[in-house]
C-alpha positions as CSV (number, residue, x, y, z in Angstrom):
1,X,66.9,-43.5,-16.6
2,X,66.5,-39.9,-16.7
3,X,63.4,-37.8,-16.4
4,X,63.0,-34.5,-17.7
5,X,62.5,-31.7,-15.6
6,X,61.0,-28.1,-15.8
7,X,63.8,-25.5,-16.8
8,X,64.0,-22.2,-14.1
9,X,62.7,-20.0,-17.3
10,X,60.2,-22.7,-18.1
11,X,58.7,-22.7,-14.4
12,X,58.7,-18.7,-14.6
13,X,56.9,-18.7,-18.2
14,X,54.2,-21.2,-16.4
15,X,54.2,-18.6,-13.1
16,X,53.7,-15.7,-15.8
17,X,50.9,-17.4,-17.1
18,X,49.0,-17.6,-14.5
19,X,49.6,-14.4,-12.9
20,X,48.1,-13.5,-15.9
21,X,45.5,-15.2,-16.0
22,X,44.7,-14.7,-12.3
23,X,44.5,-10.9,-13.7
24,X,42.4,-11.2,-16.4
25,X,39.9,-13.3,-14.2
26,X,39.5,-11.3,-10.7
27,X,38.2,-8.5,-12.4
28,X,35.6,-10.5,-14.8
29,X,35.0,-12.5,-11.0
30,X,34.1,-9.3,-9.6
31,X,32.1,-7.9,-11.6
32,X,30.3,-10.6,-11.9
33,X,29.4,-11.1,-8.2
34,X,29.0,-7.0,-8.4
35,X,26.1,-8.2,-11.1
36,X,24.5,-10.7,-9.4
37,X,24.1,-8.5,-6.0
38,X,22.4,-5.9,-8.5
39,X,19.9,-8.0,-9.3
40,X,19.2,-9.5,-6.2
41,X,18.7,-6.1,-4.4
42,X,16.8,-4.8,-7.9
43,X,14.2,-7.9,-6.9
44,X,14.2,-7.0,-3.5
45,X,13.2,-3.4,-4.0
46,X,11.1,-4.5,-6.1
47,X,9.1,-7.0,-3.8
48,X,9.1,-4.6,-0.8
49,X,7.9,-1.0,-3.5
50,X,5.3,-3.8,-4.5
51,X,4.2,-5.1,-0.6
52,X,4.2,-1.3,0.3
53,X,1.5,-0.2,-2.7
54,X,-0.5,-3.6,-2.0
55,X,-1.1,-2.3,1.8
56,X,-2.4,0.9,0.5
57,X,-4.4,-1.1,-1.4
58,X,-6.0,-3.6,1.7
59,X,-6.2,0.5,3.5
60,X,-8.3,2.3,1.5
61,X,-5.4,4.4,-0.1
62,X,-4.0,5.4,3.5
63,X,0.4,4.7,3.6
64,X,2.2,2.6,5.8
65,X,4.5,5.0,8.1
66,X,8.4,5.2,7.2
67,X,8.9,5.2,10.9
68,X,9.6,1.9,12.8
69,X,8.1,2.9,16.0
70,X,5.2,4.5,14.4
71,X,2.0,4.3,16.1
72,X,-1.2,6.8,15.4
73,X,-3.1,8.3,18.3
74,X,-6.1,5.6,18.2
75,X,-2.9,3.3,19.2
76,X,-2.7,1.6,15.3
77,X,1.0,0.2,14.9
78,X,1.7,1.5,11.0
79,X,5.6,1.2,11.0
80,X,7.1,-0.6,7.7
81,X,9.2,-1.8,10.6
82,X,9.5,-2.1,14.4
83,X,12.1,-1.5,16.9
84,X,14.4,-4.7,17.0
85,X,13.2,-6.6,19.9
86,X,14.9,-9.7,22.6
87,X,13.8,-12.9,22.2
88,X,11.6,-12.0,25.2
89,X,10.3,-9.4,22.7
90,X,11.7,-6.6,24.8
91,X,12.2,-3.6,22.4
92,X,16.0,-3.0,22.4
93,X,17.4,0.5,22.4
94,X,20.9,1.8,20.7
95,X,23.8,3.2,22.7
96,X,26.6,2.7,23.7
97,X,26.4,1.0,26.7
98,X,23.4,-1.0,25.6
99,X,23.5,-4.2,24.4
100,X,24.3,-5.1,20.6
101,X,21.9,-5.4,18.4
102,X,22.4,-8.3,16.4
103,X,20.7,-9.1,13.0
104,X,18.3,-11.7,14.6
105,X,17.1,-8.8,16.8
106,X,16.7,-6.6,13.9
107,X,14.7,-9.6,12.1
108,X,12.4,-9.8,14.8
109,X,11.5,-6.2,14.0
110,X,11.2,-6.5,10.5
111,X,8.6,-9.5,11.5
112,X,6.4,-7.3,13.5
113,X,6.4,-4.3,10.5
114,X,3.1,-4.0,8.3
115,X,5.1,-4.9,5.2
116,X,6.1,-7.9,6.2
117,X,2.9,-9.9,5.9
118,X,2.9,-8.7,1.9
119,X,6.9,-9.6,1.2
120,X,7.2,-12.8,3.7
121,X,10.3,-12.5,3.7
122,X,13.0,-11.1,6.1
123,X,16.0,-11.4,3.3
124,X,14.6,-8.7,1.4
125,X,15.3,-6.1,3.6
126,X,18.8,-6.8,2.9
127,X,21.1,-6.3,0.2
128,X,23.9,-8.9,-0.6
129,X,26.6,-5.8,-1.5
130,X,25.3,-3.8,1.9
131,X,28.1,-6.7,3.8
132,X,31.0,-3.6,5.0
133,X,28.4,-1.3,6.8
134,X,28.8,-1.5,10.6
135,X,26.9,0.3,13.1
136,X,29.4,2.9,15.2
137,X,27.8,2.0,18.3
138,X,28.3,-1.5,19.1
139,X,30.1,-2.5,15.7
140,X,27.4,-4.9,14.3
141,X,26.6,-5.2,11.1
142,X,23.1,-3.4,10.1
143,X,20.3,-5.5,8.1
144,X,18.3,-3.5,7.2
145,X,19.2,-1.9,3.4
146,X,16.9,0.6,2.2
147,X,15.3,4.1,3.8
148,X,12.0,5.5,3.4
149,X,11.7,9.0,2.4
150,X,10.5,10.7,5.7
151,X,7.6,12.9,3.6
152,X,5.9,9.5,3.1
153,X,4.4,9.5,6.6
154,X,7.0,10.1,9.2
155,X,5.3,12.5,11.3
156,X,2.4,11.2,13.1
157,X,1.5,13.8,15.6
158,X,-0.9,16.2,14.0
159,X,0.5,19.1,16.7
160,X,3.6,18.8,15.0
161,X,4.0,21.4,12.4
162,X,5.3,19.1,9.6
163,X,2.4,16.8,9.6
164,X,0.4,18.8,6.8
165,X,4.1,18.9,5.1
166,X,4.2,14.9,4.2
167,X,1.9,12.5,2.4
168,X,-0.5,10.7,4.0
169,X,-2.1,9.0,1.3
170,X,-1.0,7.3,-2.0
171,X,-3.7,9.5,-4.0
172,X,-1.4,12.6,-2.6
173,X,1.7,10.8,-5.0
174,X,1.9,12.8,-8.3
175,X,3.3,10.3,-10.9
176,X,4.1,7.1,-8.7
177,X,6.0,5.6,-11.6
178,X,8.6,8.6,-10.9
179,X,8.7,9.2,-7.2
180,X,10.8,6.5,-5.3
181,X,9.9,4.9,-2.1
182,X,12.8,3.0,-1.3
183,X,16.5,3.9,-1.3
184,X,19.5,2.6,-0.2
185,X,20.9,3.6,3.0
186,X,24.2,4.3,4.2
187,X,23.4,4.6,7.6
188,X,25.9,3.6,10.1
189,X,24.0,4.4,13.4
190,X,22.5,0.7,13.3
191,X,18.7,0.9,13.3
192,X,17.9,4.1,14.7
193,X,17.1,6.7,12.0
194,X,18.2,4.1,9.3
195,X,14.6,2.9,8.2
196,X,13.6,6.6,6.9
197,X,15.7,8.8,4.2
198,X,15.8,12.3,4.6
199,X,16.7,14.8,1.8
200,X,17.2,18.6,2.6
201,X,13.7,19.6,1.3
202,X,11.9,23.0,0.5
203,X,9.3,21.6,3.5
204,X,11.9,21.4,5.7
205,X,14.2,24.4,4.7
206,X,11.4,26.4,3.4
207,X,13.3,27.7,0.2
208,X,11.2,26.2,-2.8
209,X,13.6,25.9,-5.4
210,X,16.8,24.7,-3.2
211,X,17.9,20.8,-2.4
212,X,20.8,19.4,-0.1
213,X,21.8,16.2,0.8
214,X,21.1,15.3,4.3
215,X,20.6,11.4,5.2
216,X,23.8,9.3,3.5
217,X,22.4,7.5,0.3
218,X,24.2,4.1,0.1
219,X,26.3,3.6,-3.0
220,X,26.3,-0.1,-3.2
221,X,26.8,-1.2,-7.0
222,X,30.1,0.5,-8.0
223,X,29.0,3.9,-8.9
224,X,25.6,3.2,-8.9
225,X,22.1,2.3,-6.2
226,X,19.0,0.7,-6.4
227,X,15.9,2.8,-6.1
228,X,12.5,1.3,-5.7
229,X,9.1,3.4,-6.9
230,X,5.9,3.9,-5.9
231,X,4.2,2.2,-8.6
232,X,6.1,-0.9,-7.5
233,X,9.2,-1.0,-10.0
234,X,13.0,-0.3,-9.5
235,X,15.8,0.6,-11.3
236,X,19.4,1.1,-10.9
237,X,20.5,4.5,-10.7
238,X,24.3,5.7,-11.9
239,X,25.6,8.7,-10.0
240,X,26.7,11.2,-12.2
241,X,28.5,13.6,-9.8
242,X,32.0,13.1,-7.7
243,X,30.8,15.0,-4.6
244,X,27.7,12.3,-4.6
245,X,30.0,9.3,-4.2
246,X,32.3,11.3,-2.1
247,X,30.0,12.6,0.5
248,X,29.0,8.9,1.3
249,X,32.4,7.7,1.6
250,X,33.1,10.5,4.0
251,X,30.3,10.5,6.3
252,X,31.1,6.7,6.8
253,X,34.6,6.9,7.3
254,X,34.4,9.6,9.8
255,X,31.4,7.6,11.8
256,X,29.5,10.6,12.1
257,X,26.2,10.8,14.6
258,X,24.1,13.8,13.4
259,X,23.9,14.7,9.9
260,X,23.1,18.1,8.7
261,X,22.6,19.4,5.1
262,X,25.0,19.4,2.2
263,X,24.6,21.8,-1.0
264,X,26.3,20.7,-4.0
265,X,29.3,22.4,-5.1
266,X,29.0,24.3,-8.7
267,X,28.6,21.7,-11.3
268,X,28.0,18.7,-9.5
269,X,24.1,19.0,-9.3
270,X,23.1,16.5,-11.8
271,X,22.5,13.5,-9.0
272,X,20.7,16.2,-6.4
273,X,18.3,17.5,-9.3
274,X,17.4,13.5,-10.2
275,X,16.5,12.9,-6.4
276,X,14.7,16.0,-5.8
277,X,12.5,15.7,-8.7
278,X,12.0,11.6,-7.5
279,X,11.2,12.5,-4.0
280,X,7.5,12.1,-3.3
281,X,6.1,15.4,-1.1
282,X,6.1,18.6,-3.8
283,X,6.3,21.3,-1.1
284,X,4.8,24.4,-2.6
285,X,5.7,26.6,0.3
286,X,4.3,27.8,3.6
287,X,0.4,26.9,4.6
C-alpha cells in the first residue's frame, strides 16, 4: 500500500506560508510587548509622581531632594533615593576598580529613599523596556529608570550659589499638572548622577530665553517616553524631532562620562521647547 507524500512545491508552498505568517506576526508580537511595557512604566510614573506629592503633603509643602545622597545641614536624610549599599549596608561607590553594583545593591538604596515608604515597592523604579542600558563602568545593568529634574531640590548647601535658583517647596510649582517630575533616563554611568535630570537651563546658563539638552533623556517606547507630573499624573510623550532621538542614541553608543550642553540645530526645536516649558524652576534671571 502506498501512502501519499508531500510534493517538493507542496512542502515549499507550506514553508511560504509560514514565513509569512511568521512576518505578519513578529511585528504585531512586538508591538504588542512595546504596549504593554508603556503601560507598565505609565503606572509606575504614575505611583512614584503620586508618593512624591503625598510626602509633600505629610511635610508641610517642603520636597523630597532629587539627590540620593541628600542630607540637609540639621543632618535630615531627604533623598528620593540612597546610595546603593552591601548587604552590610556599606554605601557602595562607582569606578572602575570598585566593585559592581548589582541591582540588589541598588534596591537596597531605593529601600532607604523617602519615597519609598509611599510606593512600597522597589519594581517601580524600573521600567520593563529600560532591559539594554548598561552601566560603562562595571557593565551591569542600571535599575533605576527615571531622573529628577535637578531644580526640584538638588542643591542643599545654602553657600552654594544655585540654591535660591531651585524649588524648595511644592507651593514654588507654577501649574503642577504641566511641570514634570519624573523622566526617563538614559544614563549609562550606573547610579551616580542617574537619579537627577538635568536640562541646559536659563539658571544655569544665565541666558533667559535659551534651552539645551544636557542629561540623556531615555527613549524607551519607540519614538516616544514616559513623563510623570507634579500633580501626580503621566503621560507618554512622542518626540517630534530627529536630533532628539539621535542625541540619545549617540551619547549611549559612545559610553560617554561627562555630558555638556547640546543646542538644537535649526528646525528641530519642537521636543526642546515641550521640555523647557514642562521643567519646573522658571528662572527669571540673576538675583
Amino acid at each position: 500500500m502506498k501512502t501519499k507524500a508531500f510534493t517538493l512545491i507542496e512542502l515549499l508552498v507550506v514553508i511560504a506560508i509560514i514565513a509569512l505568517l511568521m512576518a505578519i506576526l513578529i511585528p504585531a508580537l512586538r508591538l504588542a510587548k512595546q504596549q504593554a511595557a508603556t503601560s507598565v512604566c505609565l503606572s509606575n510614573t504614575k505611583n512614584l509622581a503620586l508618593g512624591w506629592y503625598m510626602y509633600m503633603g505629610d511635610n508641610d509643602g517642603r520636597i523630597m531632594s532629587c539627590e540620593d545622597n541628600a542630607v540637609e545641614q540639621n543632618g535630615t536624610f531627604v533623598g528620593w533615593v540612597g546610595v546603593p549599599r552591601d548587604l552590610n549596608g556599606n554605601l557602595l561607590s562607582i569606578s572602575q576598580t570598585a566593585p559592581a553594583v548589582t541591582n540588589e545593591d541598588e534596591i537596597r538604596g531605593i529601600e532607604v529613599g523617602v519615597l519609598h515608604p509611599y510606593v512600597k515597592n522597589s519594581d517601580a523604579y524600573h521600567c520593563p523596556a529600560d532591559n539594554m542600558r548598561k552601566s560603562i563602568y562595571d557593565g551591569t545593568g542600571v535599575f533605576v529608570s527615571y531622573g529628577i529634574p535637578r531644580c526640584l531640590y538638588g542643591i542643599l548647601s545654602s553657600s552654594n550659589t544655585l540654591y535660591n535658583l531651585q524649588i524648595k517647596r511644592f507651593d514654588e510649582i507654577t501649574l503642577p499638572a504641566t511641570r514634570y517630575v519624573l523622566v526617563e533616563s538614559a544614563e549609562t554611568r550606573n547610579w551616580n548622577s542617574s537619579h537627577h535630570f538635568v536640562m541646559g537651563a536659563p539658571e544655569y546658563t544665565g541666558i533667559i530665553n535659551e534651552w539645551g539638552w544636557w542629561g540623556p533623556m531615555a527613549v524607551n517606547h519607540g519614538d516616544s517616553s514616559v513623563l510623570g507630573f507634579c500633580d501626580g499624573h503621566s503621560e507618554v510623550r512622542k518626540w517630534r524631532d530627529r536630533f532628539t532621538i539621535e542625541r540619545v542614541d549617540k551619547l549611549i553608543r559612545e559610553g560617554v562620562t561627562q555630558y555638556g550642553i547640546e543646542y538644537c540645530p535649526a528646525g528641530q526645536t519642537l521636543d526642546i521647547g515641550y521640555m523647557a516649558s514642562g521643567w519646573p524652576y522658571r528662572y527669571k534671571g540673576p538675583r
